[in-house]
N, C-alpha and C positions, 0 to 999 in steps of 0.2 A: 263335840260340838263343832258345826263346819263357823263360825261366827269365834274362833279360839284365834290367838294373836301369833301361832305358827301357822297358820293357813295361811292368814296377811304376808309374811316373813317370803312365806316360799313361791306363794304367787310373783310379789314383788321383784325377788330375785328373778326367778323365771322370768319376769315380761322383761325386765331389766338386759337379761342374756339374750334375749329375742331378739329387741331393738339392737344391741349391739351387736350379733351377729348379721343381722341385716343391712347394718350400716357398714360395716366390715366388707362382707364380701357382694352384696349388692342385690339379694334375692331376700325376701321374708314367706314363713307360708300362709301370706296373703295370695301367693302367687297361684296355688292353686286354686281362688274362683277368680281372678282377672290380674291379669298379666299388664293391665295399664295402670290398675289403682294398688300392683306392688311394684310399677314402675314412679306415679308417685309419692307414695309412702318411702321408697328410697332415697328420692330425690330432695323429697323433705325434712327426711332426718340427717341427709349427709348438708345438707343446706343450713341446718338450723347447728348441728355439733360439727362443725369444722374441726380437722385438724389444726393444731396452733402451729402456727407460720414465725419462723424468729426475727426478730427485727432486722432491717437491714440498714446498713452506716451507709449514706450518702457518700460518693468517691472525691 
């Protein structure tokens, strides 16, 4: 059955490693039909999951 709960599982995973590889190194394969709308899909996932910044002690 395509509607079984390891379809969900591996999709999931899958989109999951997408996004993070896209956020990673800066390209998704969005890029291949436009190269603006996988420049903003990059720019809004690294916008929205920022690396965490450690706090900084005032001197």
């Amino acid at each position: 059955m395509l509607n079984a709960w390891p379809n969900f599982a591996i999709t999931f995973a899958l989109l999951i490693t997408t996004f993070y590889l896209a956020w990673k190194r800066g390209f998704s394969p969005l890029e291949i039909f436009s190269t603006r709308a996988d420049a903003a899909f990059v720019s809004t996932l690294r916008q929205r999951f920022r690396p965490a910044t450690p706090p900084t002690i005032p001197a």
